[in-house]
BALO-586754 format. One line per 2 residues: number of its first residue (from 1); their letters; for each residue x, y, z of C-alpha. Coordinates in steps of 0.02 Angstrom, whole numbers, padded with zeros to 5 digits. Layout:
// BALO-586754
NUM> a> X:Y:Z  ... .
END
This chain:
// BALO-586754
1> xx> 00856:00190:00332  00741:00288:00460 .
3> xx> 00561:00302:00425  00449:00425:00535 .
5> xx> 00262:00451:00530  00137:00529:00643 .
7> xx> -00034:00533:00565  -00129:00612:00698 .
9> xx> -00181:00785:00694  -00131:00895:00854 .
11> xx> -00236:01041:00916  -00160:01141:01072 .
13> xx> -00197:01290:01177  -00308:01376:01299 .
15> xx> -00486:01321:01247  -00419:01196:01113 .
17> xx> -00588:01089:01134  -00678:01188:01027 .
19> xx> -00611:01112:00896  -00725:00983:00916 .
21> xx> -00882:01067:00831  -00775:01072:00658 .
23> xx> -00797:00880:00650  -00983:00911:00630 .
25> xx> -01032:00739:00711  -01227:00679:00746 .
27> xx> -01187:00561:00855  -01052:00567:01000 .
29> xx> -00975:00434:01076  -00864:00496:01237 .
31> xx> -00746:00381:01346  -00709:00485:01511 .
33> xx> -00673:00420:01697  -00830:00436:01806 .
35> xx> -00735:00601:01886  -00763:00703:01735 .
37> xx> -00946:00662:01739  -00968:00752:01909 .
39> xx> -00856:00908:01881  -00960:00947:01723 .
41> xx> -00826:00922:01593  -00890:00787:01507 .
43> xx> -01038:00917:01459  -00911:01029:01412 .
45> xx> -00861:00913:01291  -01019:00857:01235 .
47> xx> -01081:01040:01204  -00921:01088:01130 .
49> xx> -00951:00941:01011  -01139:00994:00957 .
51> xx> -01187:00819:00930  -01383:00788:00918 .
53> xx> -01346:00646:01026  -01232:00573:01143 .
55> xx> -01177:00416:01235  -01064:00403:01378 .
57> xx> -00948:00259:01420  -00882:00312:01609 .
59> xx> -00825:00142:01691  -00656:00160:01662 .
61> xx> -00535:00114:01809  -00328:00131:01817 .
63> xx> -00260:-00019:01719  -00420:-00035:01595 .
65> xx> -00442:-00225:01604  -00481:-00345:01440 .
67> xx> -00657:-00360:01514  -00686:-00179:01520 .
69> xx> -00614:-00145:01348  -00763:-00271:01295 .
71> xx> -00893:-00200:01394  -00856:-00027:01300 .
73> xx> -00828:-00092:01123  -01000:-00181:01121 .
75> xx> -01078:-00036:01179  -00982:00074:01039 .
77> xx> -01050:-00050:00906  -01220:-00038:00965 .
79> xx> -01226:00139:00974  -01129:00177:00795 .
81> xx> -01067:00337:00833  -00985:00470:00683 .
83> xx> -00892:00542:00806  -00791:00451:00968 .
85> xx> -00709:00574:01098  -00585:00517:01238 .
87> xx> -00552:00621:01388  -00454:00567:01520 .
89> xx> -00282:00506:01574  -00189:00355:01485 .
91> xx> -00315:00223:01553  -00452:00316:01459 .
93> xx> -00360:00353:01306  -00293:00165:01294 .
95> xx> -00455:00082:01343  -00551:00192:01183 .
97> xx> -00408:00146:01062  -00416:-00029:01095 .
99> xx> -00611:-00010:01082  -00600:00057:00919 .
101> xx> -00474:-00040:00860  -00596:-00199:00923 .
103> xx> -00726:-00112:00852  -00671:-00075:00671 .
105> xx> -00775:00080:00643  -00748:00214:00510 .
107> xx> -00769:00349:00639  -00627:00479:00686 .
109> xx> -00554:00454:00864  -00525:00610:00947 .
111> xx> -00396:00601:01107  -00414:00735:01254 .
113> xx> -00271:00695:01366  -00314:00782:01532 .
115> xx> -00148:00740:01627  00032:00746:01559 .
117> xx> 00120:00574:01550  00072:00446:01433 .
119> xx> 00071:00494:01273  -00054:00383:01219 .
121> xx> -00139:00534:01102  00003:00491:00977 .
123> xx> 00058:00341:00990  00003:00150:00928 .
125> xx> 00017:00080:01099  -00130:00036:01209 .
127> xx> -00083:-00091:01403  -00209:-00181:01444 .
129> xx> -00216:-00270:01605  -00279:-00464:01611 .
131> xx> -00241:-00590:01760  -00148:-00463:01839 .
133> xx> -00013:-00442:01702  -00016:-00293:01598 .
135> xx> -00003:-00321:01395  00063:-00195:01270 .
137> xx> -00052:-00193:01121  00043:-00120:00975 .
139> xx> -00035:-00082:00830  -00023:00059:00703 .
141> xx> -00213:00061:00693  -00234:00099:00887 .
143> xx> -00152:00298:00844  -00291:00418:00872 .
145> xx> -00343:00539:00739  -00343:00711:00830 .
147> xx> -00261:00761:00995  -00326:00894:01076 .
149> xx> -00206:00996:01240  -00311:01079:01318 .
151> xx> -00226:01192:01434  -00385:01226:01505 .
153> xx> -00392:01053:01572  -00259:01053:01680 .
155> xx> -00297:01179:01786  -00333:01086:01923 .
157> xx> -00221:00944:01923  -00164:00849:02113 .
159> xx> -00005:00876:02153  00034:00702:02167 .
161> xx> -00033:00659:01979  00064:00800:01907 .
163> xx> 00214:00717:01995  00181:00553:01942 .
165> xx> 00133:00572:01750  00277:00696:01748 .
167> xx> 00390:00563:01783  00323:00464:01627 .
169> xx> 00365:00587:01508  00553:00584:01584 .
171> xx> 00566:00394:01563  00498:00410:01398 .
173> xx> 00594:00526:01339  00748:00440:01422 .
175> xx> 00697:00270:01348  00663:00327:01179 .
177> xx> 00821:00411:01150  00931:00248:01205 .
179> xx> 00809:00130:01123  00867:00033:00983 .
181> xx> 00747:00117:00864  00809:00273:00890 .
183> xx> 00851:00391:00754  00871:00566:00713 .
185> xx> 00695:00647:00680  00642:00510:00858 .
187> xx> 00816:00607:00950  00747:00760:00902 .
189> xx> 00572:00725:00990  00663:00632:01136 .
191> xx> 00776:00770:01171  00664:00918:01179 .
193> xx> 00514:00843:01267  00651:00780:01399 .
195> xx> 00731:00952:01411  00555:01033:01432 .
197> xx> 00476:00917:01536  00636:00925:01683 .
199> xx> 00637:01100:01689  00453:01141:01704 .
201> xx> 00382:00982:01827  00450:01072:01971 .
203> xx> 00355:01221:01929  00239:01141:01890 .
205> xx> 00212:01067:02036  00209:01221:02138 .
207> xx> 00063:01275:02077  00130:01395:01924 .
209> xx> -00001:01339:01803  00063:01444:01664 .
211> xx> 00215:01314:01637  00060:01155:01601 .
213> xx> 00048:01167:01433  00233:01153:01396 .
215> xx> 00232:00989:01502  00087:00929:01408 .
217> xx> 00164:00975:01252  00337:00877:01291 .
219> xx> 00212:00718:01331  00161:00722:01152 .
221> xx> 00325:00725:01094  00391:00594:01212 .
223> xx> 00246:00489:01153  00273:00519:00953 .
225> xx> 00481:00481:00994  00449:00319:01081 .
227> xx> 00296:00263:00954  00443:00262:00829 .
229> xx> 00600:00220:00910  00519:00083:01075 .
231> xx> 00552:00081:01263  00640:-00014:01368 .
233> xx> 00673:-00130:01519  00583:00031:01634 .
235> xx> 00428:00001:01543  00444:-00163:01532 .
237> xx> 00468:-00197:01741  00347:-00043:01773 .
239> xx> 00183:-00174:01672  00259:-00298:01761 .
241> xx> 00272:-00244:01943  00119:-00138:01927 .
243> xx> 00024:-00301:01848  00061:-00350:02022 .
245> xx> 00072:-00250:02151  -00052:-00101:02066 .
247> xx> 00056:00037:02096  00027:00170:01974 .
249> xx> 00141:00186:01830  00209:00335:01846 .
251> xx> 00266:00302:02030  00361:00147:01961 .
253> xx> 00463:00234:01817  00515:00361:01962 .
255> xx> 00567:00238:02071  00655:00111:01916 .
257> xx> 00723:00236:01798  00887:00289:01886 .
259> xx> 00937:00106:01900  00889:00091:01721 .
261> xx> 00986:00212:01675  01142:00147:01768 .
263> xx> 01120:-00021:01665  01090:00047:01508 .
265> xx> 01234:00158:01511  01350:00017:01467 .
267> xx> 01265:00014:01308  01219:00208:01275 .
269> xx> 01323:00305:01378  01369:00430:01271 .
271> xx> 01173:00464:01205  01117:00467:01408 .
273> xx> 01295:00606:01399  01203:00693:01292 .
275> xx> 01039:00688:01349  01103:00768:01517 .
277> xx> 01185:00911:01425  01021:00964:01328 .
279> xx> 00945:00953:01495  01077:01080:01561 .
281> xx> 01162:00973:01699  01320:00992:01620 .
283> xx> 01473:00865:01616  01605:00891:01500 .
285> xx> 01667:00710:01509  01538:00586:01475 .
287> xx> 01574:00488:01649  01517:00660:01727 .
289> xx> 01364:00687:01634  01298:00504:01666 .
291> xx> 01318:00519:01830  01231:00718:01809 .
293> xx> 01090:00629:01733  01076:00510:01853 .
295> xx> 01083:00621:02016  00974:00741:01926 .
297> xx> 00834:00616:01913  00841:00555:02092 .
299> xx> 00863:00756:02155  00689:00798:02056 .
301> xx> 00626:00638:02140  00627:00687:02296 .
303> xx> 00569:00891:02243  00429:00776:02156 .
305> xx> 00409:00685:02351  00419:00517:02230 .
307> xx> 00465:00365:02332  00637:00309:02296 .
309> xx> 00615:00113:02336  00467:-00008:02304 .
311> xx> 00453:-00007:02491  00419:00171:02511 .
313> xx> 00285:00141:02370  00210:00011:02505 .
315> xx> 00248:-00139:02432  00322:-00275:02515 .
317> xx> 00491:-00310:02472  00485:-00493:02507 .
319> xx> 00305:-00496:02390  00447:-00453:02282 .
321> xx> 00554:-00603:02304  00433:-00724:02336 .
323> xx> 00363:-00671:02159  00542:-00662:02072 .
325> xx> 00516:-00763:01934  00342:-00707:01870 .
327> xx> 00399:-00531:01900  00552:-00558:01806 .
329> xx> 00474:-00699:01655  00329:-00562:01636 .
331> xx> 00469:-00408:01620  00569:-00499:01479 .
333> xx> 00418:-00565:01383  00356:-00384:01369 .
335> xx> 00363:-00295:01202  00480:-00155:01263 .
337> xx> 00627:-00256:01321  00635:-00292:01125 .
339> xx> 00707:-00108:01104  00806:-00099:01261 .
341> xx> 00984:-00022:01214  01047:-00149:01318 .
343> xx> 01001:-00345:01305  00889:-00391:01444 .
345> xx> 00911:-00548:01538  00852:-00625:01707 .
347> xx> 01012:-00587:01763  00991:-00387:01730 .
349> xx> 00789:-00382:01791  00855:-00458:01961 .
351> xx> 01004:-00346:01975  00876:-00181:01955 .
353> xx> 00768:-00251:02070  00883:-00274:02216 .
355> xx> 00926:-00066:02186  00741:-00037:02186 .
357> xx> 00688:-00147:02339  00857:-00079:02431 .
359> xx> 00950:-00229:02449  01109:-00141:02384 .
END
């Protein structure tokens, strides 16, 4: 039996944040990363909102830490918003879930993704970082109400965050189509947002920001496939390397998912086949299309000027080794090794991370 349910409302399109005045809030609460306060489109928001009042909550960092999450959700409570408006990347839009969900307010939550990766407008996931180990919180409560893709918003976007949170739609795409949760309406969400997502991010990345929206629009779907079918051992060494070593997230999935993929294959070859077929690489034996998939990835790697090895992302392979254990007892005590297509073991973690730190 396969159950599928996205409750959130999605609003996209050029100018989609005027949407915002139909909630007819009095009293706006808006999560944003200090950057949006200086470019001006946190008023944006605010005035596209038409709240009498408004509070700001701006102190969000990469990795949102526990501490920061309750910093913010005493502030919500004291202010008692009707209305609560995030607008950022996945650090913003998982540090105000987990707020609200702390907070237990009757208010709508209203997520403004302004880069393409994470998903986190749809789904119930929210990582939160604590002693330098990130933590999956999972909870159907933590799904926003409204997401709002704003083409608008991503006019501007670095090169090197485009790259980056393009990545993370790949790997969750990839990840939700092999994970054990998978089914057909999940596949269907998986297949498309993967499909999209690999032939726009080099565009993309060049500058052509016509293509933006369709990557944004394949990061919601990514992100309502994996909410329903899970993740895997990518996700589940990318919290625990960048727990560590505070690479961004994206970066790792680039540099982990081809050796992912290589191990998972054992277990869902013939999906990953398929995957690389809707994708157009071709491969009319299944051998051939794994290995498509897998060349294709690394190939829009380096377009993407991704590092290929944890070195080239600056860390230190023997910080690696010296740190073996936690690296690998935080990786298999993560959530999303539960729906890994393939069952994870200390054995597996240690044979990805000698591909990824170039030891083989």
């Amino acid at each position: 039996m396969e159950e599928f349910f996205c409750r959130t409302k999605i609003i996209s399109g050029s100018g989609a944040v005027a949407a915002l005045k139909n909630f007819g809030g009095k009293r706006l609460f808006l999560v944003l990363d200090p950057f949006f306060m200086k470019n001006g489109q946190a008023r944006m928001v605010a005035q596209a909102a038409g709240c009498a009042e408004t509070a700001y909550f701006d102190q969000i960092r990469p990795d949102p830490t526990v501490e920061q999450v309750a910093e913010g959700t005493a502030r919500l409570k004291a202010f008692g918003p009707d209305l609560l408006v995030a607008l950022g990347g996945g650090s913003t839009l998982d540090c105000a879930k987990a707020m609200a969900y702390f907070a237990k307010g009757s208010y709508p939550l209203v997520a403004i993704p302004t880069t393409s990766g994470s998903g986190s407008e749809v789904t119930d996931f929210a990582i939160l970082t604590h002693d330098r180990v990130k933590h999956p919180l999972v909870d159907p409560r933590l799904r926003p109400d409204v997401a709002i893709l704003d083409s608008e918003l991503l006019r501007d976007l670095p090169k090197p965050l485009i790259a980056e949170t393009g990545f993370d739609v790949l790997t969750h795409a990839v990840e939700a189509y092999g994970a054990k949760n998978a089914g057909a309406i999940s596949d269907l969400y998986a297949r498309e947002a993967f499909s999209s997502a690999y032939a726009a991010l080099p565009a993309s990345y060049a500058g052509r920001t016509e293509v933006r929206l369709k990557v944004h629009l394949a990061a919601t779907m990514a992100g309502m496939a994996f909410t329903q079918a899970g993740l895997g051992l990518c996700h589940a060494m990318s919290h625990s390397l960048g727990g560590m070593f505070h690479v961004p997230h994206g970066r790792l999935n680039a540099i982990l998912l081809p050796a992912v993929v290589s191990c998972n294959a054992h277990a869902v070859g013939r999906k990953y086949a398929e995957l690389a077929r809707a994708a157009g690489m071709g491969g009319s034996a299944d051998a051939i299309a794994l290995r498509n998939l897998k060349n294709g990835l690394i190939r829009l790697r380096r377009e993407l000027n991704l590092p290929e090895t944890l070195t080239q992302a600056g860390v230190d392979p023997r910080a690696v080794w010296r740190n073996v254990d936690a690296i690998v007892k935080a990786a298999l005590a993560d959530p999303c090794c539960k729906t890994n297509p393939l069952d994870a073991d200390d054995f597996l973690v240690r044979r990805i991370l000698e591909e990824v730190t170039g030891r083989v």
